[in-house]
Backbone as numpy.savetxt, mean C-alpha at the origin, in Angstrom:
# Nx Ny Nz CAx CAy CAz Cx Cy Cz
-17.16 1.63 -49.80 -16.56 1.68 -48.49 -15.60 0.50 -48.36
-14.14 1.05 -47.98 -12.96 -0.18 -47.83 -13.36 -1.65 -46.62
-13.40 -2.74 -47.21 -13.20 -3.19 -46.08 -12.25 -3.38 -45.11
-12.53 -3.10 -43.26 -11.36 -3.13 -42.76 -10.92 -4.69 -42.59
-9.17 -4.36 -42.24 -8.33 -5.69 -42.78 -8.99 -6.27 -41.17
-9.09 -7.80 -40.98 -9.40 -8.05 -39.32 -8.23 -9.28 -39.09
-8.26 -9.68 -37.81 -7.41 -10.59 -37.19 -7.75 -11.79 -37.26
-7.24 -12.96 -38.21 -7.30 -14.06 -38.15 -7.72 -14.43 -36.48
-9.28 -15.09 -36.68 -9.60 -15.75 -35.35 -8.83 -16.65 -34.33
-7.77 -17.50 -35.36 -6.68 -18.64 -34.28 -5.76 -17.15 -33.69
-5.74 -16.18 -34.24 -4.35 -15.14 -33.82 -5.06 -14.39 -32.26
-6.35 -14.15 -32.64 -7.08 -13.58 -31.51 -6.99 -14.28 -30.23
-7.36 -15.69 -30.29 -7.61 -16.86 -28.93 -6.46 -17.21 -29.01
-4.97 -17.08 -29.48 -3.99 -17.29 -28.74 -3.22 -15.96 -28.33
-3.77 -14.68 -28.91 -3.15 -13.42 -27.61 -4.87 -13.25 -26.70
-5.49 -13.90 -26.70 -6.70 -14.13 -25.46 -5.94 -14.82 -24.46
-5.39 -16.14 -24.56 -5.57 -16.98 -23.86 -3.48 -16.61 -22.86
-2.61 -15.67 -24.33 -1.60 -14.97 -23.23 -1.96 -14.01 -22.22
-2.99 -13.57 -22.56 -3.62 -12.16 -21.61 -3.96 -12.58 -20.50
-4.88 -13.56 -20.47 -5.27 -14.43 -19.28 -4.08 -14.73 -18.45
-2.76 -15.13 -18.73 -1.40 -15.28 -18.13 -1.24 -14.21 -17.16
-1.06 -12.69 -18.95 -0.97 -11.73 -18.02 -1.26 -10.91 -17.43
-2.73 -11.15 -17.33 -3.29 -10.08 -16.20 -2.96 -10.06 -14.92
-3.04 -11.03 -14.07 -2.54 -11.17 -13.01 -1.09 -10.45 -12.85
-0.03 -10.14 -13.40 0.79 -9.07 -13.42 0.29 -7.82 -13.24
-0.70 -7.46 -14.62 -1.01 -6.14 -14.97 -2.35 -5.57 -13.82
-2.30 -6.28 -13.36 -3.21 -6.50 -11.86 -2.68 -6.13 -11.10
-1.75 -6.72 -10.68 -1.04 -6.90 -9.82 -0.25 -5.13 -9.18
0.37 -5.32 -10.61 1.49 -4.03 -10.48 0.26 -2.48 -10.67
-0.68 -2.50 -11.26 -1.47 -1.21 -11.30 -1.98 -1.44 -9.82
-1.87 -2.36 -8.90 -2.87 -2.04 -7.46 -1.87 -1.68 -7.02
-0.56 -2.10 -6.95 0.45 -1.92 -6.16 0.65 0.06 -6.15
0.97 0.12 -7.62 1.52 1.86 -7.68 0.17 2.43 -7.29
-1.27 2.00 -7.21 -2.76 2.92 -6.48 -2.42 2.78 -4.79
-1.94 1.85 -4.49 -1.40 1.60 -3.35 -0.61 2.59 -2.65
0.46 2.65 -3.40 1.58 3.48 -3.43 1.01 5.15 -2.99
0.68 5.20 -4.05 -0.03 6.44 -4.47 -0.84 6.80 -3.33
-1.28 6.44 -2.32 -2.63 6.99 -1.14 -1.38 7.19 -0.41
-0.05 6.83 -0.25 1.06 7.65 0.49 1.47 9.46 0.29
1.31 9.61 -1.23 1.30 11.10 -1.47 -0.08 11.69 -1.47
-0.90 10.97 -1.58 -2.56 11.62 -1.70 -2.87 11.50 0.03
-2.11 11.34 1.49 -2.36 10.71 2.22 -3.74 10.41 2.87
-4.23 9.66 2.18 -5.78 9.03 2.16 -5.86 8.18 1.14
-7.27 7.55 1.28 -7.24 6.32 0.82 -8.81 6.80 -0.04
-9.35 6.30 -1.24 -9.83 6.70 -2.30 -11.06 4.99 -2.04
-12.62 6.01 -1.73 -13.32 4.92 -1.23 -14.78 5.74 -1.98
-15.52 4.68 -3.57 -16.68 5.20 -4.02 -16.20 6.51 -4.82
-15.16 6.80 -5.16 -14.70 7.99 -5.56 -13.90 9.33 -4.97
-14.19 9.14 -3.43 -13.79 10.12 -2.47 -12.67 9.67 -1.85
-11.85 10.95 -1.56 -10.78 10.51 -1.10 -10.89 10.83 0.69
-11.05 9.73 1.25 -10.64 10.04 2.66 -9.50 10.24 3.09
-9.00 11.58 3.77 -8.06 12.02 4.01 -7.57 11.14 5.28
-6.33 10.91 5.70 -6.10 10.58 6.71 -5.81 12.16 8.14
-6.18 11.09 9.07 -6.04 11.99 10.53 -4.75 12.28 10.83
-4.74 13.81 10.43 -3.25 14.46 10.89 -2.72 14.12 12.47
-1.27 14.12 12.27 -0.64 13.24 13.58 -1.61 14.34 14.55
-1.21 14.12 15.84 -1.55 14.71 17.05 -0.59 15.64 18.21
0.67 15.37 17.35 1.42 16.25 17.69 2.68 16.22 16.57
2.81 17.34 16.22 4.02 17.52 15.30 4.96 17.89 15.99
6.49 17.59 15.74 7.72 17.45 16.20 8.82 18.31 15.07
9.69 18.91 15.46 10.94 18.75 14.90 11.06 17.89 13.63
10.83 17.02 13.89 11.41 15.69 13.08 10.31 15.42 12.29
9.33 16.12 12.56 7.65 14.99 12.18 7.28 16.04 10.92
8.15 17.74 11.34 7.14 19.08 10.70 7.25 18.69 9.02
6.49 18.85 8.76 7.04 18.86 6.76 6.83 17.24 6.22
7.05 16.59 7.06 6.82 15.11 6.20 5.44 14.29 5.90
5.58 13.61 5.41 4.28 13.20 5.22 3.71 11.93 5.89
2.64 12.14 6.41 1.89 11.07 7.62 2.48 9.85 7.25
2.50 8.92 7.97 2.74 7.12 7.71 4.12 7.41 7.16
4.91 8.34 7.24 6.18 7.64 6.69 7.82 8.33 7.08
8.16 7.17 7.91 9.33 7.55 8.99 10.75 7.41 7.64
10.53 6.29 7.37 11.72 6.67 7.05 11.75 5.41 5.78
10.16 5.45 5.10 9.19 5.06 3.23 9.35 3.43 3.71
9.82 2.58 4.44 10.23 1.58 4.41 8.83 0.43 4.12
7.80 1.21 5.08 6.12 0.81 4.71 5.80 0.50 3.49
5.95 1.96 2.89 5.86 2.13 1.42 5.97 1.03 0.62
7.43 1.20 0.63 8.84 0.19 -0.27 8.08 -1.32 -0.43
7.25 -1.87 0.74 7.29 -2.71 1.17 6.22 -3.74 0.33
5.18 -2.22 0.10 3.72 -2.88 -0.36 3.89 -3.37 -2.06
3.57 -4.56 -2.35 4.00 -5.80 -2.90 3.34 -6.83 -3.01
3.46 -7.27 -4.46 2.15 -8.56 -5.00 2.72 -9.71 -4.68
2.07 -10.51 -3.26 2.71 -11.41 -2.35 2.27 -12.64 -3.14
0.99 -12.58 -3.51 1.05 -14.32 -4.63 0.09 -13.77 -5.63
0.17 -14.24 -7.06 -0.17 -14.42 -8.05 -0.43 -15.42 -9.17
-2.01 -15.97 -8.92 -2.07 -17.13 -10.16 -3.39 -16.95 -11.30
-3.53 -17.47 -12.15 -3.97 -17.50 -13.39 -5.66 -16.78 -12.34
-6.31 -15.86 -12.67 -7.26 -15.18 -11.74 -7.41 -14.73 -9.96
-6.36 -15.05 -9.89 -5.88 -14.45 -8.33 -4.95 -13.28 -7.82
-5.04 -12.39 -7.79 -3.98 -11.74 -7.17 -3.78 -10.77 -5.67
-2.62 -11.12 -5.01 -2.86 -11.14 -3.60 -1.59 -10.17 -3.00
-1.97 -8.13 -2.89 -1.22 -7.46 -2.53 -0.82 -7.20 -0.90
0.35 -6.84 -0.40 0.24 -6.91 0.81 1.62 -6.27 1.51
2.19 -6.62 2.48 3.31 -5.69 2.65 3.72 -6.78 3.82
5.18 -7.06 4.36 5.95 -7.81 4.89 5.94 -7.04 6.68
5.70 -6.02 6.56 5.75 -4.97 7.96 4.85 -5.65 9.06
4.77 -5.58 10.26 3.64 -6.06 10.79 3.41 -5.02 11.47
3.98 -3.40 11.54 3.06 -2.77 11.77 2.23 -2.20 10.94
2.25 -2.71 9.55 1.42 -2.09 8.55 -0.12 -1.78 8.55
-0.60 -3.47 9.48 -1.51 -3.68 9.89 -2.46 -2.76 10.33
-1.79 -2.73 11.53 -1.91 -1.55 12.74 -2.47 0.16 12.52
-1.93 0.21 11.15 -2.05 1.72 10.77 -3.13 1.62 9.64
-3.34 0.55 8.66 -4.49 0.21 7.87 -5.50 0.22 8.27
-5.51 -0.47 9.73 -7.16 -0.73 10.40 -7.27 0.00 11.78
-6.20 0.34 12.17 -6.50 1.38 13.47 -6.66 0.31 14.27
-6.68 0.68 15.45 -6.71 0.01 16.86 -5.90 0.62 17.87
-6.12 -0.48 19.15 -5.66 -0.01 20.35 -3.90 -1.16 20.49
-2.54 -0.61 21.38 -1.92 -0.97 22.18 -1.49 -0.91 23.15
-2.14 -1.88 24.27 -1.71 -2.19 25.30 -1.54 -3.18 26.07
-0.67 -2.89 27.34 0.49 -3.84 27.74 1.35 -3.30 28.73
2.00 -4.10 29.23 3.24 -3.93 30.30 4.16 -4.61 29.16
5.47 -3.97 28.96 6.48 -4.63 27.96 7.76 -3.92 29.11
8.63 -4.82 28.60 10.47 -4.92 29.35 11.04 -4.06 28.79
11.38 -3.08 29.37 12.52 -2.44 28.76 14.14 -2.46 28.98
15.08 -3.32 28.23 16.23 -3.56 29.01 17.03 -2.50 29.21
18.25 -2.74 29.94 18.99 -1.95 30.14 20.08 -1.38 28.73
20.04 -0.01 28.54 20.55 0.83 27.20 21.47 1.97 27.73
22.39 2.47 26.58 22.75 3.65 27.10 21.79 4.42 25.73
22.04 6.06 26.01 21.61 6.98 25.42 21.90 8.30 25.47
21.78 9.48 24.63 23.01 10.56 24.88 21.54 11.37 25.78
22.17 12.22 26.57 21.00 13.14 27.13 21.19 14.26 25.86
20.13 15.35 26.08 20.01 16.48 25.80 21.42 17.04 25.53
22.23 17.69 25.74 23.49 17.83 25.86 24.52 17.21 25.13
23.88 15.87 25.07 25.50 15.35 24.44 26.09 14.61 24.96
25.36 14.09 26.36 26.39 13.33 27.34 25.36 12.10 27.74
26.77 10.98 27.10 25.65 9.55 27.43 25.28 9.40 29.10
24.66 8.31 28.82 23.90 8.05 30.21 23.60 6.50 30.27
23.07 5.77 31.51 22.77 4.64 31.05 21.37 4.60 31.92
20.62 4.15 30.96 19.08 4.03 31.33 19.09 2.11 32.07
18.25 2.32 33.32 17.94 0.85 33.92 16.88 -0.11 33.42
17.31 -1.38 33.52 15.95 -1.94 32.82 15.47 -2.16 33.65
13.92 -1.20 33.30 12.17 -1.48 33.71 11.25 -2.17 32.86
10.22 -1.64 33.91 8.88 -1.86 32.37 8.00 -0.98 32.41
7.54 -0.92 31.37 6.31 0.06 30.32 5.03 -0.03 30.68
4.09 0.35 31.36 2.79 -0.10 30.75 2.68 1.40 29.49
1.94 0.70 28.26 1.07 1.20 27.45 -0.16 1.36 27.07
-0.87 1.95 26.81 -1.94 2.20 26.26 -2.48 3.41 24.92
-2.31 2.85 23.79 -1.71 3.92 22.99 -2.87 3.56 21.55
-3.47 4.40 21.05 -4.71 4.44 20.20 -4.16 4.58 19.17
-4.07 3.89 18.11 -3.43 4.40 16.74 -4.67 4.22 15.64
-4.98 5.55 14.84 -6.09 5.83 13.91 -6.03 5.05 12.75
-7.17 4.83 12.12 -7.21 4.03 10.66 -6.60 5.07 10.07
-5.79 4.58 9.30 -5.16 5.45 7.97 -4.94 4.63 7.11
-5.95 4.20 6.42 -6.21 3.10 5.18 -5.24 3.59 3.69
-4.42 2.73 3.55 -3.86 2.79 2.55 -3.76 1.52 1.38
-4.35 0.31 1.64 -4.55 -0.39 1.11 -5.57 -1.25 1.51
-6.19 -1.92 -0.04 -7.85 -2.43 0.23 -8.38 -2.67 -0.76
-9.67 -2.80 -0.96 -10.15 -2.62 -2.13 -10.70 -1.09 -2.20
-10.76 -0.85 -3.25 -11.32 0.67 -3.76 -11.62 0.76 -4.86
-12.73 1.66 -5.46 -12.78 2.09 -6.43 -11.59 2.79 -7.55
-10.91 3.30 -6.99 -9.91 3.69 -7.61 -9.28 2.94 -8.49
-8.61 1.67 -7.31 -7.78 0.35 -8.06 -8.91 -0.63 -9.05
-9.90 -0.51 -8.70 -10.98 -0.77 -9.89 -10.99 -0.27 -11.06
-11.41 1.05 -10.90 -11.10 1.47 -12.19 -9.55 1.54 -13.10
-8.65 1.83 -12.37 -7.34 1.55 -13.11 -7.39 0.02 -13.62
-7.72 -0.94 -12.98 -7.86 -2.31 -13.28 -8.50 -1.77 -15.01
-9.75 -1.67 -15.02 -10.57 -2.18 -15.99 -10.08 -1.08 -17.25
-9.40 -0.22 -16.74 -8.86 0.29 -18.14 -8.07 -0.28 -18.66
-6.76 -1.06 -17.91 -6.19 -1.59 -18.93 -6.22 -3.06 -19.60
-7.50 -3.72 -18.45 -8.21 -4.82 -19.44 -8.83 -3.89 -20.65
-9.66 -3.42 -20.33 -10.53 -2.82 -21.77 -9.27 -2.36 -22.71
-7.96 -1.69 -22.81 -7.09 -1.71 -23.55 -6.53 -2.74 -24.08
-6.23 -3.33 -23.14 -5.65 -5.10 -23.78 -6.24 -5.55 -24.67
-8.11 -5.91 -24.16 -8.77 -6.61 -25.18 -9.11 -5.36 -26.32
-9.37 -4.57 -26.73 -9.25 -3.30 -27.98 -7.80 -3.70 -28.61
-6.42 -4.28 -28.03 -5.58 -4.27 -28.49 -5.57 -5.39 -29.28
-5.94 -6.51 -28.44 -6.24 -8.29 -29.43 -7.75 -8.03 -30.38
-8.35 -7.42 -30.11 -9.12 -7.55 -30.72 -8.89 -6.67 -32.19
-8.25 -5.58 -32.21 -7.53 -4.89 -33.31 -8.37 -3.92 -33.70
């Protein structure tokens, strides 16, 4: 029986000790696209199951055919590995209503509305007066980023590939 050829031990602990560099990338960027990804799956992937998110509450013209959480992907675009160091990595998104739609909650308030113009129905501008608003407006969890099983397991496959790869 041939013996197999193996990897000089100094060759192993110095692509060990680059891996360690770059995981935090390969971290990084596989949570980001699982991230991504609960935008077309719209739900979020928790123990194996995918919780669907809560269809809007009223569909529109504008709303029919598209897909929940996303006016016009900018959310999306957004979600992004905000810091990264040698065992840390920290995904997140620049939006601050991102928040809002991750964890659900309530808004309300009296807010200003200034004075605007705007076209009516028709076609013919108008000029709206500045008032104010009260709100009170419930917006549902629609978890799209977190921890999950999902981004777990994508994690540990491509450690377990890496090290199968240094290890030869």
């Amino acid at each position: 029986m041939p013996i197999k050829k193996t990897k000089d031990i100094n060759v192993i602990v110095k692509e060990y000790a680059a891996l360690q560099n770059k995981i935090p990338r390969l971290v990084g960027n596989t949570a980001v696209n699982t991230f991504k990804r609960n935008f077309q799956r719209e739900g979020f992937i928790t123990a194996g199951r995918l919780e669907k998110w809560i269809p809007r509450a009223v569909e529109t013209v504008k709303t029919k055919g598209r897909a929940i959480l996303v006016q016009s992907g900018a959310m999306k675009r957004s979600i992004r590995v905000l810091m990264q160091m040698r065992g840390f990595v920290q995904i997140g998104t620049d939006k601050v209503y991102a928040s809002i739609h991750n964890k659900g909650g309530n808004i309300r308030g009296t807010f200003k509305v200034r004075k605007h113009s705007r076209k009516k129905r028709g076609g013919k501008p108008t000029t709206v007066k500045a008032h104010s608003r009260t709100v009170d407006i419930t917006i549902p969890k629609r978890k799209f980023i977190g921890q999950s099983t999902a981004t777990l397991i994508a994690v540990n496959r491509i450690l377990i590939r890496e090290l199968k790869r240094i290890l030869g």
